[in-house]
N, CA, C and O of each residue as an XYZ file, in Angstrom:
836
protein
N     -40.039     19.029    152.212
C     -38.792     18.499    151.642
C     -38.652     17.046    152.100
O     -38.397     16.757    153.269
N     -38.815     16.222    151.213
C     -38.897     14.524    151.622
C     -37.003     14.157    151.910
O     -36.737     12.974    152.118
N     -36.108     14.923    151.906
C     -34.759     14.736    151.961
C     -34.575     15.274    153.230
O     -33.816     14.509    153.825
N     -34.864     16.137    153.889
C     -34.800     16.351    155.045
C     -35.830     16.862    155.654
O     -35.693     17.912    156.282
N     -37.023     16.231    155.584
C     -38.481     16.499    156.140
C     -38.838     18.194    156.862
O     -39.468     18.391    157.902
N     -38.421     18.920    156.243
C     -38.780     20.161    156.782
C     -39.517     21.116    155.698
O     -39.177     21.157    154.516
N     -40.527     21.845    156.234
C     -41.411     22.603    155.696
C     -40.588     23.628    154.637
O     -39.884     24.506    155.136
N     -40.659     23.540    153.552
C     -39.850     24.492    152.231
C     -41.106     26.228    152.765
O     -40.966     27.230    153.467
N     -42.215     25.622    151.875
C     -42.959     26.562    151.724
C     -44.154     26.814    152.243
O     -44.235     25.907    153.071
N     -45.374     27.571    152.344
C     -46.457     27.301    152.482
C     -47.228     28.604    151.414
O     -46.815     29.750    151.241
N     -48.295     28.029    150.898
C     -49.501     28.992    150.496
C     -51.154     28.370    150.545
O     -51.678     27.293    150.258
N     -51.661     29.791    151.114
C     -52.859     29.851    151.635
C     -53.948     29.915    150.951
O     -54.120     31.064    150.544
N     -54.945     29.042    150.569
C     -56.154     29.070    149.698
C     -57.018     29.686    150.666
O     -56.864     29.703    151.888
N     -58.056     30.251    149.905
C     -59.574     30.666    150.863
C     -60.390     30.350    150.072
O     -60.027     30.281    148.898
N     -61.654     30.071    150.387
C     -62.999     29.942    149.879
C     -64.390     29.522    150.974
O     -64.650     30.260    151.925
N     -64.781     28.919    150.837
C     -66.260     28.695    152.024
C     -66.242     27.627    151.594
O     -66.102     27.151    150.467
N     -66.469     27.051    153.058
C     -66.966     25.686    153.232
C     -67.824     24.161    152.293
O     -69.037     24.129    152.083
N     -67.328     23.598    152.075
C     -67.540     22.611    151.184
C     -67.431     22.966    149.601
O     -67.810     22.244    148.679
N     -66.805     24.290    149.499
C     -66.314     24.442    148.272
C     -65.095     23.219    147.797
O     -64.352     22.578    148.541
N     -65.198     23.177    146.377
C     -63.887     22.985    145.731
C     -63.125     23.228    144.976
O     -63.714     23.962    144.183
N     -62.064     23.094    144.631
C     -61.130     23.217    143.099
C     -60.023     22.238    143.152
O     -59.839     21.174    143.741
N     -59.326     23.002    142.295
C     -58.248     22.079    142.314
C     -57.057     23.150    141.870
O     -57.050     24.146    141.147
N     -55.944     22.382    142.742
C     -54.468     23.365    143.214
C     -53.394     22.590    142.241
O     -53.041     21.411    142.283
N     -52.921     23.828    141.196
C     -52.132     23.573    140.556
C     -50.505     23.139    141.067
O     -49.740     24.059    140.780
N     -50.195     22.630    141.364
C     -48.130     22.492    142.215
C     -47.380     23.136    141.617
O     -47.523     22.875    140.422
N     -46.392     24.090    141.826
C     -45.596     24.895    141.339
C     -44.235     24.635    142.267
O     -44.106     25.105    143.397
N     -43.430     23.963    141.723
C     -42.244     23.104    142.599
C     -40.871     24.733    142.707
O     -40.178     25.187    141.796
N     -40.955     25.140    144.030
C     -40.108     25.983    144.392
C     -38.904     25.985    143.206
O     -38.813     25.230    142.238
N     -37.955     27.160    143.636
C     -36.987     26.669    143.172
C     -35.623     25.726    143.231
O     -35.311     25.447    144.389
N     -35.268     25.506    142.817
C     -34.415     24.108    143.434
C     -34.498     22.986    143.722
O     -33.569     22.232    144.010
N     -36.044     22.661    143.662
C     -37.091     21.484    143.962
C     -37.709     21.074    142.777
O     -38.140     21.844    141.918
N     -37.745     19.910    142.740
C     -38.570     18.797    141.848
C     -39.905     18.449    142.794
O     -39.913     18.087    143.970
N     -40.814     18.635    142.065
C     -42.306     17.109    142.406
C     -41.509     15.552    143.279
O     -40.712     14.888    142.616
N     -41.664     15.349    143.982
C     -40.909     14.164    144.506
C     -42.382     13.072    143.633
O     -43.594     13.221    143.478
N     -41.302     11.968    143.249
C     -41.944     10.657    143.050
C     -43.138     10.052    143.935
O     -43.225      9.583    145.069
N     -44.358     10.382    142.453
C     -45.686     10.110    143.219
C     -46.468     11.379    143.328
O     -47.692     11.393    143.192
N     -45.810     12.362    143.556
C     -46.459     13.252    143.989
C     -47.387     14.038    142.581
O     -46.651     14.553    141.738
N     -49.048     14.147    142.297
C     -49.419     14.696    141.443
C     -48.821     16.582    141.257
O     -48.324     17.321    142.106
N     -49.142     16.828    139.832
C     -49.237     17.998    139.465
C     -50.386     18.784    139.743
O     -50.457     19.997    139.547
N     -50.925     18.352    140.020
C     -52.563     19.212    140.254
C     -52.844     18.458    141.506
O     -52.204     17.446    141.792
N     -54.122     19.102    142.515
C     -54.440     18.132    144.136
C     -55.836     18.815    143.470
O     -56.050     19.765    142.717
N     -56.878     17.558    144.335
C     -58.287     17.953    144.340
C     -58.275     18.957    145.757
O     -57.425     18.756    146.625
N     -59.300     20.051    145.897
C     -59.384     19.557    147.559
C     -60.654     19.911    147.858
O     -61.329     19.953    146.829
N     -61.393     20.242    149.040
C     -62.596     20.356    149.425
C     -62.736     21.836    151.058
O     -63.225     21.359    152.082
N     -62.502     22.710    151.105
C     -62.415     23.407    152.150
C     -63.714     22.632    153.387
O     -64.892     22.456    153.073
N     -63.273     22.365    154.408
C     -63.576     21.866    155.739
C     -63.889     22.802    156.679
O     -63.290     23.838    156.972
N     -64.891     22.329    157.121
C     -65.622     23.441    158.556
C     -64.481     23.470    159.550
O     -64.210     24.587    159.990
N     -63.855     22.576    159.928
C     -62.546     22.295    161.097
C     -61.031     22.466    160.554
O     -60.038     22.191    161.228
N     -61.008     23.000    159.130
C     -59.576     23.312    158.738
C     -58.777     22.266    159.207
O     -57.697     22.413    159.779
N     -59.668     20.558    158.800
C     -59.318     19.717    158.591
C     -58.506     19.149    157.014
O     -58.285     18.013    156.595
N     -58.267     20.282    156.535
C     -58.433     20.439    154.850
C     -57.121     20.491    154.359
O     -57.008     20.544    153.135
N     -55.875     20.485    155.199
C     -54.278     20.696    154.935
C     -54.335     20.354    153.586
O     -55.498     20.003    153.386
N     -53.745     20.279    152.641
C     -52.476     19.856    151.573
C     -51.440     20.055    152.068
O     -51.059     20.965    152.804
N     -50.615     18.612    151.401
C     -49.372     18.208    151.691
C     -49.137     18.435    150.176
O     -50.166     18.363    149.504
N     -47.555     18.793    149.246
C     -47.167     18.476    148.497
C     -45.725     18.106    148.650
O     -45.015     18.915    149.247
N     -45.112     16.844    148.133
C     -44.012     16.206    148.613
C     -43.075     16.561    147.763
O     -43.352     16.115    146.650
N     -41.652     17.426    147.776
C     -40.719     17.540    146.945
C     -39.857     17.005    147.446
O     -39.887     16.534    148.583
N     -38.484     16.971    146.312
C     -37.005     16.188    146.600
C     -36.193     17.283    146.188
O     -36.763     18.319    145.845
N     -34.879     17.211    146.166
C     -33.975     18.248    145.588
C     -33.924     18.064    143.926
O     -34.227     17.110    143.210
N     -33.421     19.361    143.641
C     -33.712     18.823    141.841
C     -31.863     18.651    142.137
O     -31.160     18.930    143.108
N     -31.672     18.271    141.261
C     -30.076     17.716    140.911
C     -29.737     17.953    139.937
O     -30.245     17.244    139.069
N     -28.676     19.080    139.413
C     -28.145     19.368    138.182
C     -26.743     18.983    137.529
O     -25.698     18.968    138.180
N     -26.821     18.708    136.325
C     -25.748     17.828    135.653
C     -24.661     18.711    135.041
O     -24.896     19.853    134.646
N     -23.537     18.168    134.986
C     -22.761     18.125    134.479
C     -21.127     18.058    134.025
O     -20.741     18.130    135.191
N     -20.420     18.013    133.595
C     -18.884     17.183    133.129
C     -18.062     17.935    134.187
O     -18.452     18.814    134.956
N     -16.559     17.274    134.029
C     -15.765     17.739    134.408
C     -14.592     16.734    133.765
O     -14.862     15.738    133.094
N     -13.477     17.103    134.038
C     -12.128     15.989    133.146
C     -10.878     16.224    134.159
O     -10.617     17.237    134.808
N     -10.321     15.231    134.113
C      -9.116     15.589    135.315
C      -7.851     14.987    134.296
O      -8.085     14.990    133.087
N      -6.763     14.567    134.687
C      -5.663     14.075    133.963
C      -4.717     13.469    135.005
O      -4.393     13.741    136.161
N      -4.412     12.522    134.093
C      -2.799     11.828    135.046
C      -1.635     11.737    134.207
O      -1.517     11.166    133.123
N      -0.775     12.404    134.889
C       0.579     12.824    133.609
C       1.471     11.755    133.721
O       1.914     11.949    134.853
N       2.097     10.632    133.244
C       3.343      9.886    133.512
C       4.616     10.464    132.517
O       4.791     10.396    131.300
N       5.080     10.814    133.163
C       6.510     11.581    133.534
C       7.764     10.487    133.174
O       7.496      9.288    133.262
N       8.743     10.784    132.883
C       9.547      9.299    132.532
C      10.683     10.346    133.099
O      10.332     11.526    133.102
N      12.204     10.001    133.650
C      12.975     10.443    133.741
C      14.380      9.888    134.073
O      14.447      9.044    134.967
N      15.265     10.197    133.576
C      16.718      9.490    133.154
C      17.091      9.862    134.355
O      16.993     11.088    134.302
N      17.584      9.483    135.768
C      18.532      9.647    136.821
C      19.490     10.043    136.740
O      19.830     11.066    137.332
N      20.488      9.154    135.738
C      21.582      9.821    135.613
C      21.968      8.665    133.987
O      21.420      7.649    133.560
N      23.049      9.420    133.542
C      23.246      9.414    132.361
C      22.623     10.253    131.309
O      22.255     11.407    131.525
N      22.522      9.714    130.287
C      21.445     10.981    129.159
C      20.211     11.347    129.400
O      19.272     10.583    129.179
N      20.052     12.558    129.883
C      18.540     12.843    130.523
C      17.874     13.236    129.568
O      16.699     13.546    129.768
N      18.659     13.369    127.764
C      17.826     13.889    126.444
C      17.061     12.356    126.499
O      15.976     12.258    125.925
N      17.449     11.548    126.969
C      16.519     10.133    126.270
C      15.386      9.668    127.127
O      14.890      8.615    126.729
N      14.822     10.210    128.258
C      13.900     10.648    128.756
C      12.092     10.560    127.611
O      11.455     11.490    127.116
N      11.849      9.211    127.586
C      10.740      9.305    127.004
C       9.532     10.755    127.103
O       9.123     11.224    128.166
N       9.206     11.171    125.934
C       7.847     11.853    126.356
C       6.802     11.610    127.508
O       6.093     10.604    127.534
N       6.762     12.499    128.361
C       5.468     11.935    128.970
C       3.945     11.524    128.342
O       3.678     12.032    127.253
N       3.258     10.922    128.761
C       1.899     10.460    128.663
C       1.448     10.905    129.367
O       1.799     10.758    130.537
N       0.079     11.948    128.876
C      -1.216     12.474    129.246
C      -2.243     11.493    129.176
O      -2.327     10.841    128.135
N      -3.150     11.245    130.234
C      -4.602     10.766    129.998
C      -5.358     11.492    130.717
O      -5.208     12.170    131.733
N      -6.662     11.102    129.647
C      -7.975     12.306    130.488
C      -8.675     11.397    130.523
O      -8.725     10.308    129.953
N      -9.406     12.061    131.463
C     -10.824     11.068    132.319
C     -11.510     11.737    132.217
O     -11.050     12.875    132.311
N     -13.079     11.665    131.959
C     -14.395     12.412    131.628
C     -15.108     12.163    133.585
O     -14.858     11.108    134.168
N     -15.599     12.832    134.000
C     -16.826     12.692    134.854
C     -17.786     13.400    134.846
O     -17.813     14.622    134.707
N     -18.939     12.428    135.045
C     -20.109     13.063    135.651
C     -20.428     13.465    136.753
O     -20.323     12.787    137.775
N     -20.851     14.595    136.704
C     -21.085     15.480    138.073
C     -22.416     16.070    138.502
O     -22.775     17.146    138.022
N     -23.211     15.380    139.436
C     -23.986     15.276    139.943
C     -24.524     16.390    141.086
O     -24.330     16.008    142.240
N     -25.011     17.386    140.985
C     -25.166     18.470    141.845
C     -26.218     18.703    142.587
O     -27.078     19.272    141.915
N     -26.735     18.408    144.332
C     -28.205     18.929    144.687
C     -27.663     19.988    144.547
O     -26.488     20.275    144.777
N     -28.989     21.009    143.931
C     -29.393     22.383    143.848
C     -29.752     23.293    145.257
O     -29.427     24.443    145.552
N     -30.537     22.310    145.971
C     -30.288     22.924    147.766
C     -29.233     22.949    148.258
O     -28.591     23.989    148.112
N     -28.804     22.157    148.807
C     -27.324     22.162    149.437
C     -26.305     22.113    148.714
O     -25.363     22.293    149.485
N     -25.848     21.952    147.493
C     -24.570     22.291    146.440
C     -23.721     21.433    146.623
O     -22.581     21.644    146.211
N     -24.061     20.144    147.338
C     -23.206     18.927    147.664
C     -23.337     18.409    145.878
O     -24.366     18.293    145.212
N     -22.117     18.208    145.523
C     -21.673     17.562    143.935
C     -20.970     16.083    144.559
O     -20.250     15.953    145.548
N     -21.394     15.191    143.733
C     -20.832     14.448    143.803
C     -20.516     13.667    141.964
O     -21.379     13.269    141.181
N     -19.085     13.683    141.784
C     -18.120     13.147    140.724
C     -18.317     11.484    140.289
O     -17.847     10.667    141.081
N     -18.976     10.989    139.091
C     -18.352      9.905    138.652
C     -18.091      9.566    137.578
O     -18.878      9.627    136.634
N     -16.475      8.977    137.503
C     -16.014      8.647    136.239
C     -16.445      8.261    135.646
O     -17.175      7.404    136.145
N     -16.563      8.358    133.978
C     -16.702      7.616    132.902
C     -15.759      6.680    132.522
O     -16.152      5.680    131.922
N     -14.439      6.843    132.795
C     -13.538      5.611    132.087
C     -12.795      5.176    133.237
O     -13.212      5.175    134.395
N     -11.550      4.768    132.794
C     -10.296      4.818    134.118
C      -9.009      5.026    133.368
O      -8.764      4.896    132.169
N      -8.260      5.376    134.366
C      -6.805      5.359    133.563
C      -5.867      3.896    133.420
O      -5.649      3.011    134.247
N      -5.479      4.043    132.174
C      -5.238      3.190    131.014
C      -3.939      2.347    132.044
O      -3.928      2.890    133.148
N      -3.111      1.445    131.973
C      -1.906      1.365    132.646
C      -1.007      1.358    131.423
O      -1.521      1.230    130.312
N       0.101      1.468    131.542
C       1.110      2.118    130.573
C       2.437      1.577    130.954
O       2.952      1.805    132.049
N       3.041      0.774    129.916
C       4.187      0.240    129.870
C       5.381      1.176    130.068
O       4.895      2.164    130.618
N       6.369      1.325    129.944
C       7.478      2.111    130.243
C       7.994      1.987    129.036
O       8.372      0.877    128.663
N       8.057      2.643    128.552
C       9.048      2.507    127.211
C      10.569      2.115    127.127
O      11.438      2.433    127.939
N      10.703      1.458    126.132
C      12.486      0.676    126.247
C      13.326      1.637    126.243
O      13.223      2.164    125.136
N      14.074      2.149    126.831
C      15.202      3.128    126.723
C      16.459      1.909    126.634
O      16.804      1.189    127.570
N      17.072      1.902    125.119
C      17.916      1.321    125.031
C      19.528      2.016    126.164
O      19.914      3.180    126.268
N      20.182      0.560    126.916
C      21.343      0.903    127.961
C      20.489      1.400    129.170
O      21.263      1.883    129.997
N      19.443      1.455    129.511
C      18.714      2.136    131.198
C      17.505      0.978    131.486
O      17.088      0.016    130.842
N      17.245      1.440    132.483
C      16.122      0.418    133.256
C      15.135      0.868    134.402
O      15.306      0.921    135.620
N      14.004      1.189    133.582
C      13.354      1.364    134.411
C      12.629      0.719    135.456
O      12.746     -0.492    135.648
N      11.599      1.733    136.415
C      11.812      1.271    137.710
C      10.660      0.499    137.776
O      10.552     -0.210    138.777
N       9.812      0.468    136.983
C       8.586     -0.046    136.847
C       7.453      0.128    135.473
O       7.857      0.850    134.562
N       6.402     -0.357    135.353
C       5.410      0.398    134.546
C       4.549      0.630    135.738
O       4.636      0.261    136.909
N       3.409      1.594    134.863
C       2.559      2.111    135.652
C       1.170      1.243    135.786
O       0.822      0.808    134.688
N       0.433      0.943    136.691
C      -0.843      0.545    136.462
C      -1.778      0.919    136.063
O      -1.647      2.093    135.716
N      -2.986      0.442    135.861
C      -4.357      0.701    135.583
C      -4.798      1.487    136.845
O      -4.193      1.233    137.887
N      -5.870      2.491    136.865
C      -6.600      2.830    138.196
C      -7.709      3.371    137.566
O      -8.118      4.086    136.651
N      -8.020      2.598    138.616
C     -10.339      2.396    138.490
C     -10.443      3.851    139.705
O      -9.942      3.970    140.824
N     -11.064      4.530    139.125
C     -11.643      5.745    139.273
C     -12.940      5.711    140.234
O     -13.479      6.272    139.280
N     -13.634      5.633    140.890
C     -14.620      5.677    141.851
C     -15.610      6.687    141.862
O     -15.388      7.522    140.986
N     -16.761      6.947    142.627
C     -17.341      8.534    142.633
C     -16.079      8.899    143.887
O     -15.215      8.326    144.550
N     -16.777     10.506    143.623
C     -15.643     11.566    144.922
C     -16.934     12.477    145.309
O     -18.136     12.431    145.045
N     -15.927     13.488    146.209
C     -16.894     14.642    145.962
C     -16.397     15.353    145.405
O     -15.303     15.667    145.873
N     -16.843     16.105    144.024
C     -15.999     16.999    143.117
C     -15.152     18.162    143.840
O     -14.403     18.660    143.000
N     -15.031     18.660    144.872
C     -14.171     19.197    145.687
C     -12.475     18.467    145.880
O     -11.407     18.976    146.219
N     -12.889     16.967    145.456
C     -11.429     16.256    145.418
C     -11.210     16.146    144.545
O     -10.254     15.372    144.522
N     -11.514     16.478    143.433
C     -11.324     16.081    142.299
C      -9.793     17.016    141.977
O      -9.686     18.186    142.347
N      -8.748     16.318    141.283
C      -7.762     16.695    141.196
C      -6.555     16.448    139.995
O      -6.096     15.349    140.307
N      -6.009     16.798    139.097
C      -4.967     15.916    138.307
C      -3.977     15.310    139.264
O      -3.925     15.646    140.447
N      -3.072     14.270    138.633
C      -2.368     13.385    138.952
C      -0.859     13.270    138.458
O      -0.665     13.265    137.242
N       0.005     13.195    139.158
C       1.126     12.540    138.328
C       1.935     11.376    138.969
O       2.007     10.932    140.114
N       2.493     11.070    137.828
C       3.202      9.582    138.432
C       4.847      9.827    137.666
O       5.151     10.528    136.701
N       5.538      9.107    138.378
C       7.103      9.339    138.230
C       7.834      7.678    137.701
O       8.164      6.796    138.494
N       7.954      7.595    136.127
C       9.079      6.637    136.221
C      10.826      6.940    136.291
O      11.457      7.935    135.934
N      11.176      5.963    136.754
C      12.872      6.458    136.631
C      13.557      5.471    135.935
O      13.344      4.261    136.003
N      14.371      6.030    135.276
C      15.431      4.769    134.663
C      16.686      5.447    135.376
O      16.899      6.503    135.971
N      17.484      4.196    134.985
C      18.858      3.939    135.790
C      19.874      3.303    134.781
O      19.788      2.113    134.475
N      20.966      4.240    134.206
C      21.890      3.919    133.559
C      22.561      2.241    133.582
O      23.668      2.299    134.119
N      22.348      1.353    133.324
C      22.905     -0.184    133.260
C      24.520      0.015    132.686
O      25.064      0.560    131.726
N      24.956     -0.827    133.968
C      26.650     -1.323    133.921
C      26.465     -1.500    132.444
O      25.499     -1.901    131.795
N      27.674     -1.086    132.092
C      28.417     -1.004    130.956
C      29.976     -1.401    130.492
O      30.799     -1.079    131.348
N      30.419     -1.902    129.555
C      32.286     -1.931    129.667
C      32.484     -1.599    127.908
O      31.656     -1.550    126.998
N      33.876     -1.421    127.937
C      33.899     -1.100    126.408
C      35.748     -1.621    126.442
O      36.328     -1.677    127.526
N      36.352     -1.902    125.353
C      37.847     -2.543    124.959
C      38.491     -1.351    124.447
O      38.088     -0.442    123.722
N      39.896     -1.657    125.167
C      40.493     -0.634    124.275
C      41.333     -2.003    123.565
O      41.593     -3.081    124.099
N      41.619     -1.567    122.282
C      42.741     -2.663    121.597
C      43.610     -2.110    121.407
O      43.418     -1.032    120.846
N      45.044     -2.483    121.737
C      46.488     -1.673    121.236
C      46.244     -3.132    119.717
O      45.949     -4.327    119.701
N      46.662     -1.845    118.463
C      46.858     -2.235    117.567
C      48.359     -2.069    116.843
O      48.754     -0.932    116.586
N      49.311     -3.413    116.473
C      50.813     -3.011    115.961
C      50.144     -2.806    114.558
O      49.644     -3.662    113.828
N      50.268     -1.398    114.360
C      50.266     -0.636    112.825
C      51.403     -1.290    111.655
O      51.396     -0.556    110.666
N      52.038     -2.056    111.548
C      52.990     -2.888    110.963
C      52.480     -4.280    110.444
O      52.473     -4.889    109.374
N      52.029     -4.491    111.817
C      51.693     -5.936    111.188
C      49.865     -6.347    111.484
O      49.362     -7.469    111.551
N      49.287     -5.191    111.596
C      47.782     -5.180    112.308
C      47.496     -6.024    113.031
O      46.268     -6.116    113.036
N      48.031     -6.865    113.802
C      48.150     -7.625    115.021
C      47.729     -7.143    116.318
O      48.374     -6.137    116.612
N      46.727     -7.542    117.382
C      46.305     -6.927    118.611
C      48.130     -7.307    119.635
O      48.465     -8.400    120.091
N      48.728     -6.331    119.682
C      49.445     -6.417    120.640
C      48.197     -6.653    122.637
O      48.216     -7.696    123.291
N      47.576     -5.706    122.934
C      47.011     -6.038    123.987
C      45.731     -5.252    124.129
O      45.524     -4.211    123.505
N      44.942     -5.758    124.917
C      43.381     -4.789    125.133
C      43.109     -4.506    126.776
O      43.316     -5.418    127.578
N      42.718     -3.424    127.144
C      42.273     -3.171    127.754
C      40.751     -2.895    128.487
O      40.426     -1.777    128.085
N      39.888     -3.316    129.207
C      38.788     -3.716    129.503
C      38.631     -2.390    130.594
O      39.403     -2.397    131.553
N      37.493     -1.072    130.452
C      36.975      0.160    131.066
C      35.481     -0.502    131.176
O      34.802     -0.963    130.258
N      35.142     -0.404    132.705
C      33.764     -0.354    133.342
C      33.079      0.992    133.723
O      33.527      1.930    134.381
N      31.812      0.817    133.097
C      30.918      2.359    133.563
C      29.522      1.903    133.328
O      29.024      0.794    133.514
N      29.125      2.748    132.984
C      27.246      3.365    133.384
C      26.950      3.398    131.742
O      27.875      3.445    130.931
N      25.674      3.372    131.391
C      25.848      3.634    129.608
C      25.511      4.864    129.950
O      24.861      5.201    130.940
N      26.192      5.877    128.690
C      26.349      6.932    128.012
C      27.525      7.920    129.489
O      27.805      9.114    129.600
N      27.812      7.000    130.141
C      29.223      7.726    131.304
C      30.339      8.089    130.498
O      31.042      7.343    129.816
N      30.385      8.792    130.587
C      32.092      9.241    130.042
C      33.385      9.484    130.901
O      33.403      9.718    132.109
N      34.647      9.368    129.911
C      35.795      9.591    130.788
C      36.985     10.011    129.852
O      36.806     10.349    128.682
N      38.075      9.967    130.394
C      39.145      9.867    128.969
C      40.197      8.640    129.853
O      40.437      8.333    131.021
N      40.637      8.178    128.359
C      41.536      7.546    128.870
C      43.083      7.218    128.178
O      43.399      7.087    126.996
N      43.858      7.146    129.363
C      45.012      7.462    129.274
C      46.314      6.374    129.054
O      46.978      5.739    129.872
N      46.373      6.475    127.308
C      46.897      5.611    127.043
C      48.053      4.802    127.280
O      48.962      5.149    126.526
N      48.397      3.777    128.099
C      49.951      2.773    128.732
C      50.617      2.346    127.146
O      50.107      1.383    126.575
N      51.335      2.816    126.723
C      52.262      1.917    125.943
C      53.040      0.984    125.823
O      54.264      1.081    125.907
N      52.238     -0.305    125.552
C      53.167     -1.733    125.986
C      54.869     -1.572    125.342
O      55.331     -0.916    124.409
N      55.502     -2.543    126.379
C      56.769     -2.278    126.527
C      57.674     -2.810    124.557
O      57.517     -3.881    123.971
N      58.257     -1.975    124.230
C      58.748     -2.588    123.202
C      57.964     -1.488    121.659
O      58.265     -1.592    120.470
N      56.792     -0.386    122.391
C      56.229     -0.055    121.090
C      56.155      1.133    121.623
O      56.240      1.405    122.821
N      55.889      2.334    120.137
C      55.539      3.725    120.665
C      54.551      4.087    119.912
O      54.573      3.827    118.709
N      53.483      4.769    120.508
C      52.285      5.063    119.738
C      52.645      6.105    118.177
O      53.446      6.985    117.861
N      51.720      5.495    117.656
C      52.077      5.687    116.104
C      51.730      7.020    115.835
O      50.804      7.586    116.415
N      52.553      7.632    114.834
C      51.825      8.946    114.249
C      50.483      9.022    114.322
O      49.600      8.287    113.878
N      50.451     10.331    115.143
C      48.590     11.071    115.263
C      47.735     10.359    116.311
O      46.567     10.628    116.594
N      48.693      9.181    116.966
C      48.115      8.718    118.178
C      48.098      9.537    119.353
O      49.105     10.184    119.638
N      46.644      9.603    120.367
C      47.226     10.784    121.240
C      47.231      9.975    122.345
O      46.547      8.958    122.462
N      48.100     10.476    123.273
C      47.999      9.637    124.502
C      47.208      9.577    125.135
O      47.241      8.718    126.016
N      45.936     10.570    125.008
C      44.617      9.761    125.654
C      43.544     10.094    124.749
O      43.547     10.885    123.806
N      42.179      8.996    125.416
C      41.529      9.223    124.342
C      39.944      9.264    125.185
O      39.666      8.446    126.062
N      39.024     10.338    124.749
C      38.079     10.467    125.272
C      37.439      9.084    125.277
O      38.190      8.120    125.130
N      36.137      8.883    125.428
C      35.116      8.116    125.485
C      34.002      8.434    126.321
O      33.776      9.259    127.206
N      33.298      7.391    125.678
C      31.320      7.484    126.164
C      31.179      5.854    125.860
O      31.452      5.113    124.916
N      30.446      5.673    127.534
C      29.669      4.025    127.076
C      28.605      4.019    126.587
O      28.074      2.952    126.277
């Protein structure tokens, strides 16, 4: 074994002295011919069993895929958590590299993951986009999916109330409510001095920023 120099196998030819032939190689299992090494050996049997053959193998190494994923996740903190973009899936292909002796695999990517903007959530703000990431070999034992977390955050908000004189459609006065977008509250209408809210007016009135 030229990977860790220790004797795999042995087999025993016989014949008489200054005979010859020639020895076909039959690479164990799990083993390749190491580089260089012929398929066939001449040899010559020796009075002093000076006559060894050496044949040099490596590990054979077997192929094949594997795919992992990185999920980006989007999520509303607070306010409307329906507006919560879809997440984004990406897959990654690897090649996976296996010695057949020892079962050590080792993983390497074919692509990398993409980096990915955050999508506009109109009234919120998210906390970031996501980056690009270059993928490396592993040992397929680490190999693992991924996720990543954006957050948005409801953005200050204000909205008017207008007292309207139903007579003469004139803004008697407005009122100015601070919040969060899509926060709600109700609110509870002051009747400026001199007026009374008009038929079907209610004295308070829900809302959403």
């Amino acid at each position: 074994d030229d990977v860790t120099g220790q004797t795999v196998t042995t087999h025993t030819l016989t014949g008489t002295t200054d005979a010859t032939g020639t020895y076909t190689v039959a690479a164990p299992a799990h083993y390749v011919l190491a580089d260089g090494q012929s398929r066939s050996i001449n040899y010559t049997f020796a009075a002093d069993n000076s006559d060894a053959v050496t044949v040099h193998l490596t590990h054979a190494v077997e192929h094949s895929t594997a795919t992992t994923t990185r999920t980006i996740n989007f999520v509303v903190d607070d306010g409307d958590t329906t507006k919560a973009p879809r997440p984004v899936v990406q897959t990654v292909t690897w090649n996976v590299a296996t010695d057949a002796v020892t079962g050590a695999s080792v993983a390497t990517a074919t692509g990398t993951y993409a980096g990915v903007d955050a999508p506009t959530v109109a009234g919120y703000t998210a906390d970031g986009n996501v980056a690009a990431q270059t993928l490396g070999a592993v040992d397929t034992a680490d190999l693992a999916d991924s996720q990543v977390t954006v957050h948005y955050t409801a953005n200050d908000a204000e909205l008017t109330v207008t007292y309207v004189d139903d007579v003469t459609g004139d803004t008697v006065t407005t009122a100015k409510l601070t919040g969060k977008t899509d926060g709600m509250g109700t609110y509870a209408v002051t009747t400026p001095a001199h007026y009374a809210l008009a038929d079907g007016q209610s004295g308070s009135v829900n809302y959403t920023f």
